[in-house]
N, C-alpha and C positions, 0 to 999 in steps of 0.2 A: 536126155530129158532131165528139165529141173526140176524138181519137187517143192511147189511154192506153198506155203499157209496162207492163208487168206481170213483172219480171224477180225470178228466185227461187235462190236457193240450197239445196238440199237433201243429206239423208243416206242415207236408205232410200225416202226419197218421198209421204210426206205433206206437206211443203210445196209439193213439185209439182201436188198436189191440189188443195192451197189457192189456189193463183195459177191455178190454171183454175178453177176455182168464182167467185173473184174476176172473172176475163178476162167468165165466164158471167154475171154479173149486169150487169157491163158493156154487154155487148154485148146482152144484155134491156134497158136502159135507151137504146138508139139509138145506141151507141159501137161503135169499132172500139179492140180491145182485140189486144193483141199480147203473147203468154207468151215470155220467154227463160228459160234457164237458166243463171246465170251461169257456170258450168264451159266453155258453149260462146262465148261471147263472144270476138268480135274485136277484137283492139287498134283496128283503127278503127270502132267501132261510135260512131253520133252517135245520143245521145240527144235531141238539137237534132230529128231528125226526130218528134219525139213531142211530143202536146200537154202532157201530164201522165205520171208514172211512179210507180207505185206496188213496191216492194220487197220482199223477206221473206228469211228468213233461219230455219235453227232453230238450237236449241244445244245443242252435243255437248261433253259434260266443258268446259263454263262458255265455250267460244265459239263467235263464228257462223262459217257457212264464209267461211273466205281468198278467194276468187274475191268471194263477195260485200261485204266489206270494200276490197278492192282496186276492184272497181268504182265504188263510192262515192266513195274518196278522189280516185281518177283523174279522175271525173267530177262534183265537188262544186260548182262553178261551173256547168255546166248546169244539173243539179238544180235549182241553188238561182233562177235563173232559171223555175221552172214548180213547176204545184202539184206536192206530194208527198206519197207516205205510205210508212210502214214496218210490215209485221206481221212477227210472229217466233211460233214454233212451241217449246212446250218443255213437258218434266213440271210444271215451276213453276208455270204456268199451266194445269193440268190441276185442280187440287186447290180446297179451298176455304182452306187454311190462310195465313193473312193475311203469315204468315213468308213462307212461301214462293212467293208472289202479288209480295211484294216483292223475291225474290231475283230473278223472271222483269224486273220493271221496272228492276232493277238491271241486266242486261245489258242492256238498251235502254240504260239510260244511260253504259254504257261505253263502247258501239259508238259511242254519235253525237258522245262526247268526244273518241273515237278516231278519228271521221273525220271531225268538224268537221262534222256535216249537219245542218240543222235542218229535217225532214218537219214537213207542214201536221198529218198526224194520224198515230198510231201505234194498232197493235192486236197484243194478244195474246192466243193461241189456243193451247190444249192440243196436245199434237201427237200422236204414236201410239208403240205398245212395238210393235217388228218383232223378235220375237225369231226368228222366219224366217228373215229374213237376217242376222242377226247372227252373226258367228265365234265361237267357245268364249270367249276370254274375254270382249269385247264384250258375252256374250250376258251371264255371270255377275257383270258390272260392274253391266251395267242391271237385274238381277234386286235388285240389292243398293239403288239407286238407288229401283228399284221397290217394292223392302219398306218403305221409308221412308216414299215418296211415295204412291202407293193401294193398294197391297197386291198388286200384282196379279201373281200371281212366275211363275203356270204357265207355263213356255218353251216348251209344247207348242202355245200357240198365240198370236195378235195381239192388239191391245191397241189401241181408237182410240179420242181423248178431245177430239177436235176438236166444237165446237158450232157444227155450219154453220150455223143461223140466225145465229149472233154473225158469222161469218164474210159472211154474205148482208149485214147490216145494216151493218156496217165497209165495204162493198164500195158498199152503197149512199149511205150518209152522203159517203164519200170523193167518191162521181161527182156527190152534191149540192151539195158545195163546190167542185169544179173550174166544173161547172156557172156556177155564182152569180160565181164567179171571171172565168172565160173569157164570162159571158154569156151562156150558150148553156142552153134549157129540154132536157129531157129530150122533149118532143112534137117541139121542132124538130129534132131530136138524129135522132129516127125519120122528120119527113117529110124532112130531107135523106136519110138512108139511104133510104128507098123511095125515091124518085128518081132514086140509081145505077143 
Protein backbone atom coordinates (compact mmCIF):
# COMPACT_ATOMS: atom_id res chain seq x y z
CA UNK A 1 0.00 0.00 0.00
CA UNK A 2 1.19 3.66 -0.84
CA UNK A 3 0.59 6.33 1.27
CA UNK A 4 -0.49 9.33 -0.80
CA UNK A 5 -1.01 13.19 0.43
CA UNK A 6 -3.53 14.72 -1.12
CA UNK A 7 -3.07 18.36 0.05
CA UNK A 8 -5.40 21.32 -1.57
CA UNK A 9 -5.97 24.67 -1.43
CA UNK A 10 -9.26 26.08 -1.98
CA UNK A 11 -11.77 29.29 -2.23
CA UNK A 12 -15.42 28.27 -1.87
CA UNK A 13 -14.77 24.53 -2.00
CA UNK A 14 -14.75 22.75 -5.16
CA UNK A 15 -11.19 22.02 -4.92
CA UNK A 16 -11.96 20.53 -1.54
CA UNK A 17 -14.20 18.14 -3.53
CA UNK A 18 -11.69 17.43 -5.90
CA UNK A 19 -8.97 16.17 -3.55
CA UNK A 20 -11.51 13.77 -1.89
CA UNK A 21 -12.77 12.44 -5.10
CA UNK A 22 -9.10 12.18 -5.88
CA UNK A 23 -8.13 10.67 -1.93
CA UNK A 24 -11.62 8.25 -3.18
CA UNK A 25 -10.17 6.56 -6.11
CA UNK A 26 -7.13 6.32 -4.24
CA UNK A 27 -8.13 4.48 -1.64
CA UNK A 28 -10.49 2.22 -4.23
CA UNK A 29 -7.22 1.30 -5.84
CA UNK A 30 -5.75 -0.28 -2.29
CA UNK A 31 -4.01 3.06 -0.98
CA UNK A 32 -4.24 5.00 2.00
CA UNK A 33 -4.86 8.44 0.96
CA UNK A 34 -4.61 11.48 3.31
CA UNK A 35 -6.63 15.11 2.35
CA UNK A 36 -5.02 18.30 3.92
CA UNK A 37 -5.92 21.63 3.52
CA UNK A 38 -3.22 23.84 3.08
CA UNK A 39 -4.80 26.91 5.25
CA UNK A 40 -4.51 24.26 8.10
CA UNK A 41 -1.03 23.05 7.79
CA UNK A 42 1.71 23.09 10.37
CA UNK A 43 4.95 24.58 10.19
CA UNK A 44 6.26 21.15 11.04
CA UNK A 45 4.38 19.09 8.87
CA UNK A 46 6.71 16.26 7.01
CA UNK A 47 5.88 15.29 3.99
CA UNK A 48 8.78 12.84 4.26
CA UNK A 49 5.82 10.67 6.15
CA UNK A 50 4.15 10.14 2.63
CA UNK A 51 4.78 7.85 -0.14
CA UNK A 52 3.80 10.17 -2.91
CA UNK A 53 1.65 13.85 -2.69
CA UNK A 54 -0.54 14.87 -5.08
CA UNK A 55 -1.54 18.86 -4.97
CA UNK A 56 -4.26 21.34 -6.14
CA UNK A 57 -4.76 24.61 -6.03
CA UNK A 58 -7.61 26.92 -7.96
CA UNK A 59 -7.39 30.37 -9.28
CA UNK A 60 -8.93 33.39 -8.14
CA UNK A 61 -8.13 36.79 -10.22
CA UNK A 62 -5.03 34.93 -12.01
CA UNK A 63 -3.47 33.16 -8.72
CA UNK A 64 -3.43 30.22 -6.70
CA UNK A 65 -3.82 30.27 -2.93
CA UNK A 66 -0.60 31.66 -0.76
CA UNK A 67 -0.70 28.83 1.67
CA UNK A 68 -0.62 26.54 -1.28
CA UNK A 69 2.44 28.24 -2.93
CA UNK A 70 4.12 28.63 0.31
CA UNK A 71 3.92 24.93 0.94
CA UNK A 72 5.54 23.94 -2.27
CA UNK A 73 8.29 26.34 -1.94
CA UNK A 74 9.00 25.36 1.69
CA UNK A 75 8.82 21.92 0.82
CA UNK A 76 10.32 21.63 -2.71
CA UNK A 77 13.12 19.24 -1.85
CA UNK A 78 10.74 16.59 -0.38
CA UNK A 79 8.49 16.72 -3.13
CA UNK A 80 11.03 16.52 -5.40
CA UNK A 81 12.29 13.26 -3.65
CA UNK A 82 8.77 11.30 -4.33
CA UNK A 83 6.32 10.87 -7.11
CA UNK A 84 4.19 14.08 -7.75
CA UNK A 85 1.25 15.53 -9.15
CA UNK A 86 -0.46 18.96 -9.42
CA UNK A 87 -4.22 19.59 -10.43
CA UNK A 88 -5.62 23.10 -10.49
CA UNK A 89 -9.29 24.17 -10.67
CA UNK A 90 -10.36 27.30 -12.81
CA UNK A 91 -13.00 28.84 -15.46
CA UNK A 92 -10.21 28.52 -18.04
CA UNK A 93 -10.49 25.17 -17.91
CA UNK A 94 -14.09 25.02 -17.86
CA UNK A 95 -14.60 25.99 -21.67
CA UNK A 96 -13.59 24.68 -24.87
CA UNK A 97 -12.03 27.82 -26.20
CA UNK A 98 -8.43 26.85 -27.04
CA UNK A 99 -7.37 30.76 -25.89
CA UNK A 100 -8.48 30.13 -22.80
CA UNK A 101 -7.49 26.39 -22.25
CA UNK A 102 -4.00 28.09 -22.61
CA UNK A 103 -4.46 30.84 -20.36
CA UNK A 104 -5.50 27.77 -17.47
CA UNK A 105 -1.82 26.11 -18.61
CA UNK A 106 -0.33 29.27 -18.27
CA UNK A 107 -0.95 29.47 -14.57
CA UNK A 108 0.36 26.07 -14.19
CA UNK A 109 3.36 27.28 -15.66
CA UNK A 110 3.92 30.21 -13.46
CA UNK A 111 3.32 28.42 -10.27
CA UNK A 112 5.93 25.69 -10.88
CA UNK A 113 8.36 28.72 -12.19
CA UNK A 114 7.57 30.30 -9.18
CA UNK A 115 8.15 27.57 -7.00
CA UNK A 116 10.75 25.61 -8.67
CA UNK A 117 8.65 22.21 -8.63
CA UNK A 118 8.62 19.86 -11.25
CA UNK A 119 5.31 17.36 -10.58
CA UNK A 120 5.44 13.77 -12.42
CA UNK A 121 1.91 14.68 -13.88
CA UNK A 122 -0.48 17.86 -13.93
CA UNK A 123 -4.27 18.13 -14.36
CA UNK A 124 -6.76 20.60 -15.08
CA UNK A 125 -10.33 20.80 -14.23
CA UNK A 126 -13.09 23.21 -14.62
CA UNK A 127 -13.97 24.43 -11.22
CA UNK A 128 -17.40 25.81 -10.18
CA UNK A 129 -19.32 29.68 -10.12
CA UNK A 130 -20.51 29.96 -6.08
CA UNK A 131 -22.14 32.76 -6.48
CA UNK A 132 -23.86 31.70 -3.01
CA UNK A 133 -21.05 32.51 -1.33
CA UNK A 134 -19.74 35.12 -2.87
CA UNK A 135 -19.88 38.93 -1.38
CA UNK A 136 -21.55 41.79 -3.71
CA UNK A 137 -18.65 42.60 -5.47
CA UNK A 138 -17.03 39.14 -5.79
CA UNK A 139 -20.24 38.12 -6.85
CA UNK A 140 -20.41 40.96 -9.79
CA UNK A 141 -16.55 40.43 -10.72
CA UNK A 142 -17.33 36.58 -11.48
CA UNK A 143 -20.58 37.48 -13.23
CA UNK A 144 -18.53 39.53 -15.54
CA UNK A 145 -15.72 36.78 -15.85
CA UNK A 146 -18.61 34.55 -16.31
CA UNK A 147 -20.29 36.34 -19.35
CA UNK A 148 -17.05 35.90 -21.07
CA UNK A 149 -16.36 32.55 -20.23
CA UNK A 150 -19.98 30.26 -20.48
CA UNK A 151 -22.45 32.52 -20.20
CA UNK A 152 -23.53 31.52 -17.19
CA UNK A 153 -24.41 35.04 -15.23
CA UNK A 154 -27.83 33.96 -13.03
CA UNK A 155 -26.40 34.87 -9.31
CA UNK A 156 -29.41 33.32 -8.28
CA UNK A 157 -27.83 30.16 -8.21
CA UNK A 158 -24.45 27.63 -8.68
CA UNK A 159 -22.54 26.76 -11.37
CA UNK A 160 -20.28 23.39 -11.37
CA UNK A 161 -18.03 22.56 -14.45
CA UNK A 162 -15.75 20.04 -12.92
CA UNK A 163 -15.67 16.61 -15.23
CA UNK A 164 -15.20 13.84 -12.45
CA UNK A 165 -14.52 11.23 -14.80
CA UNK A 166 -11.56 13.52 -16.10
CA UNK A 167 -10.95 13.94 -12.46
CA UNK A 168 -11.36 9.81 -11.57
CA UNK A 169 -8.87 9.12 -14.58
CA UNK A 170 -6.14 11.83 -13.46
CA UNK A 171 -6.54 10.17 -9.97
CA UNK A 172 -6.00 6.99 -11.46
CA UNK A 173 -3.25 7.26 -14.11
CA UNK A 174 -1.48 9.34 -11.12
CA UNK A 175 -1.70 6.00 -8.53
CA UNK A 176 -0.56 3.93 -11.99
CA UNK A 177 2.66 5.77 -12.13
CA UNK A 178 3.43 5.98 -8.29
CA UNK A 179 2.56 2.40 -8.57
CA UNK A 180 5.04 1.38 -11.49
CA UNK A 181 7.44 3.89 -9.68
CA UNK A 182 7.43 2.59 -6.15
CA UNK A 183 6.81 -1.14 -7.40
CA UNK A 184 3.81 -1.84 -5.87
CA UNK A 185 0.45 -3.43 -8.25
CA UNK A 186 -2.73 -2.10 -7.30
CA UNK A 187 -3.95 -6.14 -6.21
CA UNK A 188 -0.92 -6.01 -3.83
CA UNK A 189 -1.82 -2.61 -2.83
CA UNK A 190 -5.54 -4.24 -1.56
CA UNK A 191 -4.09 -7.68 -0.19
CA UNK A 192 -1.77 -5.59 2.03
CA UNK A 193 -4.71 -3.43 3.14
CA UNK A 194 -7.07 -6.55 3.91
CA UNK A 195 -4.47 -7.73 5.95
CA UNK A 196 -4.50 -4.76 8.40
Amino acid sequence: MVSFLVLYGTGEGQTAKVAERIAEVLVERGHDATTVNADEVSTDFDVEEFDAACIGASIHVGKHQPAVRKFVSARRDALAARPTAFFQLSMSSAVTDETRRAEAAGYVDAFLEETDWHPDRIGLFGGALRYSKYGFLKRLMMKRIAKEATGDTDTSRDYEYTDWHEVESFADDFAAFVEGRLGVTPSEASDVEGTE
